[in-house]
C-alpha positions as CSV (number, residue, x, y, z in Angstrom):
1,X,-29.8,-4.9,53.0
2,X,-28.2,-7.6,55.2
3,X,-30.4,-10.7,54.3
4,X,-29.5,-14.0,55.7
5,X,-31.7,-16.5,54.1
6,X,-31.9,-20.0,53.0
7,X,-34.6,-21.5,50.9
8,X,-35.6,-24.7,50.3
9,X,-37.5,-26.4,47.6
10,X,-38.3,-29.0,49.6
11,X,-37.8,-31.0,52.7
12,X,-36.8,-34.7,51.4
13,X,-35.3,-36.1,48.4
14,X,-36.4,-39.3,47.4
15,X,-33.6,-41.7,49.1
16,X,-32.8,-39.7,52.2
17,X,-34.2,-38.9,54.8
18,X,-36.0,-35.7,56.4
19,X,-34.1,-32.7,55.6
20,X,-31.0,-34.5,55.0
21,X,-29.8,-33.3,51.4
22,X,-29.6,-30.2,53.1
23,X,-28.3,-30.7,56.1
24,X,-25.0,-29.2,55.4
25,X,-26.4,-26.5,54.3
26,X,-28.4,-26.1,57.1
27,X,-25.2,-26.3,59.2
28,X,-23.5,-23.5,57.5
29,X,-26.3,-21.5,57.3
30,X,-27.2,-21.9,61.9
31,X,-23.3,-20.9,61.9
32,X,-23.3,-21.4,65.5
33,X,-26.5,-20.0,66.2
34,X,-28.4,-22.6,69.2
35,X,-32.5,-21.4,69.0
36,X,-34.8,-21.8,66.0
37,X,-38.1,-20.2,66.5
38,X,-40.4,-22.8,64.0
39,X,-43.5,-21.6,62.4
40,X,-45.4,-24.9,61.4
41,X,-48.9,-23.6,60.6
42,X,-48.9,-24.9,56.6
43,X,-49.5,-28.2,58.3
44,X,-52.9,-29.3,60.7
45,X,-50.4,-30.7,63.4
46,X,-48.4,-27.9,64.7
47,X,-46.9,-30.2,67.8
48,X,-46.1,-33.1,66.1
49,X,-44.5,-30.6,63.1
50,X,-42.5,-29.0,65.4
51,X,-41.6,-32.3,67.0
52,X,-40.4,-33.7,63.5
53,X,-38.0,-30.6,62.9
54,X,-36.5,-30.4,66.4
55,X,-36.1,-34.2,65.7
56,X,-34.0,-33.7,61.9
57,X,-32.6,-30.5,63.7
58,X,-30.7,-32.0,66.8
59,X,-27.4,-33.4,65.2
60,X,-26.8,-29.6,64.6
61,X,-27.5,-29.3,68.2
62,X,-30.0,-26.5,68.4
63,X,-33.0,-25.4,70.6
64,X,-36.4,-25.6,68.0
65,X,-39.7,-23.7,69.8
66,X,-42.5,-23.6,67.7
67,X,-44.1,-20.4,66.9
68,X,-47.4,-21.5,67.6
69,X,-46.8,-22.3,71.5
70,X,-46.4,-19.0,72.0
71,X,-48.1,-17.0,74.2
72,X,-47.7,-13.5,72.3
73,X,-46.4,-14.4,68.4
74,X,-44.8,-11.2,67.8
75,X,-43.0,-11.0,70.7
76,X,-41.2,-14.3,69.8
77,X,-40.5,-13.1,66.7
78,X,-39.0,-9.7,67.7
79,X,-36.7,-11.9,70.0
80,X,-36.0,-14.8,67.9
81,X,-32.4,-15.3,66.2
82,X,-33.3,-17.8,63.7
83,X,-37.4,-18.1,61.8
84,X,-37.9,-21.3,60.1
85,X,-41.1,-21.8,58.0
86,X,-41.7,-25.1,57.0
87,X,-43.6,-26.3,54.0
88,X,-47.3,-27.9,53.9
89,X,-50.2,-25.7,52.3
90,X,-49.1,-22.2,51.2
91,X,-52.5,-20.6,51.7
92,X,-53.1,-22.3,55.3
93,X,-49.3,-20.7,56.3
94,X,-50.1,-17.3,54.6
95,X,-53.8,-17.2,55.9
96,X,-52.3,-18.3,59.8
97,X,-49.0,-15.9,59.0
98,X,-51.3,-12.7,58.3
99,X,-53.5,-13.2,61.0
100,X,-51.1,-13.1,63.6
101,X,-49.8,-10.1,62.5
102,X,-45.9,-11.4,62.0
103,X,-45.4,-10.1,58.0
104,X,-44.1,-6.8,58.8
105,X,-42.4,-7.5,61.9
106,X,-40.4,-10.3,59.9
107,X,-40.0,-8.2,57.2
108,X,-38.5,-5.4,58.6
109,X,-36.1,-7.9,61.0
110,X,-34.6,-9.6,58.4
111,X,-33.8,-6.3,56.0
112,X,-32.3,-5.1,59.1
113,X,-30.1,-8.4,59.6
114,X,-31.8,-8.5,63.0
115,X,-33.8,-12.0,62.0
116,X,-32.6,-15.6,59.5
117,X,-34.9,-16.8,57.9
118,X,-35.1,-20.5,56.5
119,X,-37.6,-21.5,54.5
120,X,-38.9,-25.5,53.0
121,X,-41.6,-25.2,49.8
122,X,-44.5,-23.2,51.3
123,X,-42.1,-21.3,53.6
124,X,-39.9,-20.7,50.4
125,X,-43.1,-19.2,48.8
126,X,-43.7,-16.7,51.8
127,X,-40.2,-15.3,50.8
128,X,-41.5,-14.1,47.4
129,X,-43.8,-11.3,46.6
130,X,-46.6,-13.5,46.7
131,X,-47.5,-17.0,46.9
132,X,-49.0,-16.7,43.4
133,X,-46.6,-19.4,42.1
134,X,-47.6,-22.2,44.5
135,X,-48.5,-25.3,43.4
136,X,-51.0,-26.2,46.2
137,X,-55.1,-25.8,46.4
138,X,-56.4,-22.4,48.4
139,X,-58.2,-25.0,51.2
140,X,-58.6,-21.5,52.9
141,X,-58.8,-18.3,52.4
142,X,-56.1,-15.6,53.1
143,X,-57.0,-11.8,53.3
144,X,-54.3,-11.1,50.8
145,X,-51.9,-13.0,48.7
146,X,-48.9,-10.8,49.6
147,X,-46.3,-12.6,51.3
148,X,-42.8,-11.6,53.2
149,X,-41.0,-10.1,49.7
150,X,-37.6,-11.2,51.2
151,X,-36.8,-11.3,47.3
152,X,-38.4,-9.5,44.5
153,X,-39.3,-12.5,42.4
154,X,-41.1,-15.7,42.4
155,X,-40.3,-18.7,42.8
156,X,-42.0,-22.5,42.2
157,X,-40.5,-25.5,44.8
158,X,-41.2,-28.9,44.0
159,X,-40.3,-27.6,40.4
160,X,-41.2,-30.7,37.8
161,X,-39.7,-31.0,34.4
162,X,-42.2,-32.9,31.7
163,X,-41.9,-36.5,31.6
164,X,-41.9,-37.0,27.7
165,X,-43.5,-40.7,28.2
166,X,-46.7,-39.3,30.5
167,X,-49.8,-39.6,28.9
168,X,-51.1,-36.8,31.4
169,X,-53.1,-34.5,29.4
170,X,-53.2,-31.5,31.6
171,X,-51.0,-28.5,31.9
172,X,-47.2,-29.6,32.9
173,X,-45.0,-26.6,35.3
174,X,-43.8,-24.8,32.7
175,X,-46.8,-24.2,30.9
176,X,-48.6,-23.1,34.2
177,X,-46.0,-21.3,34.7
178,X,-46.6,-19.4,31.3
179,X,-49.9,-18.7,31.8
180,X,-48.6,-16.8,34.8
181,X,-46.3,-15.0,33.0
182,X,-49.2,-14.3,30.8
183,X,-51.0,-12.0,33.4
184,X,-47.2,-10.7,35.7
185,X,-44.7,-9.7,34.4
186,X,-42.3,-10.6,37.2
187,X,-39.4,-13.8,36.9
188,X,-40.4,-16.8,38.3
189,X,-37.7,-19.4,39.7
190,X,-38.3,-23.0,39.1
191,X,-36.4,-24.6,41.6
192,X,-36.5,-28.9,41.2
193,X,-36.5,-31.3,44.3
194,X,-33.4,-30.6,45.9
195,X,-32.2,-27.4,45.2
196,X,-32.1,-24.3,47.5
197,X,-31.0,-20.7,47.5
198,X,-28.5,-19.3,49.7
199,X,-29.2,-15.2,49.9
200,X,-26.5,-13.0,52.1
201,X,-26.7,-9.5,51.8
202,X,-27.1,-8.6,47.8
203,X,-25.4,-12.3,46.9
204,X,-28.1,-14.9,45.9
205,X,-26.6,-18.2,45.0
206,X,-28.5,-21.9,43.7
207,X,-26.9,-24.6,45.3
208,X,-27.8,-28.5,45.0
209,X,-27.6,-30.7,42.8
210,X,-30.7,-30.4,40.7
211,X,-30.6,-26.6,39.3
212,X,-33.6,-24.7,38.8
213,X,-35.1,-22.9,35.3
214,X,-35.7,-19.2,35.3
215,X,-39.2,-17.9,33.3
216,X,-39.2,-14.9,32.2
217,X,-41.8,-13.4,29.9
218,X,-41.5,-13.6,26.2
219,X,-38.6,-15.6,26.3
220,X,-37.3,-19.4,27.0
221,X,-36.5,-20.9,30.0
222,X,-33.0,-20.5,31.0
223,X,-31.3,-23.2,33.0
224,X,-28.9,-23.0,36.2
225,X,-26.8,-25.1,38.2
226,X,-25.6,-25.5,42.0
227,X,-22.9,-22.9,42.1
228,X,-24.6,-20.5,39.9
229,X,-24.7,-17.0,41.0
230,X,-28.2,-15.3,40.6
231,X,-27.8,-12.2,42.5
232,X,-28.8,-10.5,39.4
233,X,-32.5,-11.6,40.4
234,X,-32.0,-9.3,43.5
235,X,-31.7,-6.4,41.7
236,X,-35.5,-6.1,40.2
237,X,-38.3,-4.5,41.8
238,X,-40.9,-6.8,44.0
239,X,-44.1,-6.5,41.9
240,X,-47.6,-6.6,43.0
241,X,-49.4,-6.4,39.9
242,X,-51.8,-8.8,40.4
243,X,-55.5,-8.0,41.5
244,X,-55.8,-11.0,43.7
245,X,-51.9,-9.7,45.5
């Protein structure tokens, strides 16, 4: 496996602006690599999506097409260095991902090392197995709930902790994500605002500054920190035990 992947939990951190917590990261990850194929179908507004990321983008000094301006997808895709799938509605991008026919073809580039990946929130989800552990509304359809299974195990941006002052009488994260864990047996990653994962080859490492909580079945949550090295995750086997996968 020769993975190159960065994922996001989200885009902005409260106090900074687009994409800047991770910029850094972002510039580490490009490495000197100039063209970013963007694939901004989670959102309605694909030009002025694009526009926004080519915008937060340019201090690194990079070329950002988006995917949806293309006359043939998968061509673009087969010749594209860098993917980026930004965040929005995870069942919009899988439903608009699927469609095009793009989930083996990115698949298969990125195993090979061919293809880096970046993805923010919904684009983080189309790494998993699945985008089972979104947090958005299915305001469409998708054929299948199977994403690109860049790693074997969940994971759930935007990740909340429970505010012990709420009077909020519904279901907080963790319990959603118990009930989950209820029906799949499969780890899921809560990753809070500002953290990201950084995957090259069979090393997975949390960076940022807010950590992330791991579910597992049966058992507590277990915390983690930027710096923390999760590779272990890498090592299970991507499940699709779901009926609605």
């Amino acid at each position: 496996m020769k993975h190159d992947l960065l994922l996001l939990s989200n885009s902005q951190v409260h106090g900074h602006g687009y994409l800047e917590h991770a910029m850094d990261a972002l510039r580490e990850f490009l490495h000197g690599r100039r063209r970013v194929l963007f694939a901004p179908f989670a959102l309605r507004d694909h030009d002025g999506y694009t526009a926004r990321i080519a915008e937060a983008l340019a201090p690194l000094g990079v070329d950002v097409r988006g995917l949806h301006a293309a006359a043939d997808p998968l061509a673009a895709v087969r010749a594209a260095e860098v993917l980026y799938v930004g965040g929005g509605n995870s069942f919009r991008l899988l439903k608009a991902l699927r469609e095009r026919g793009l989930m083996e073809t990115v698949r298969e580039r990125v195993e090979a090392g061919e293809l880096a990946y970046v993805g923010s929130s919904a684009g983080t989800n189309m790494a998993c197995p699945t985008l089972r552990t979104t947090n958005d509304m299915p305001i469409v359809q998708p054929d299948a709930f199977e994403a690109f299974g860049l790693v074997p195990f969940q994971i759930n941006p935007h990740f909340q902790d429970a505010d012990p002052l709420s009077t909020h009488m519904g279901e907080t994260r963790a319990q959603r994500l118990a009930q989950f864990l209820e029906e799949n047996d499969v780890p899921v990653l809560g990753m809070r605002e500002g953290a990201w994962l950084r995957r090259r080859g069979d090393r997975l490492e949390l960076r940022g500054e807010t950590g992330a909580l791991l579910f597992l079945r049966g058992e507590e949550p277990r915390p983690f920190s930027g710096g923390d090295d999760l590779s272990f995750l890498l090592a299970l086997p991507a499940r699709f035990d779901s009926p609605m996968a």
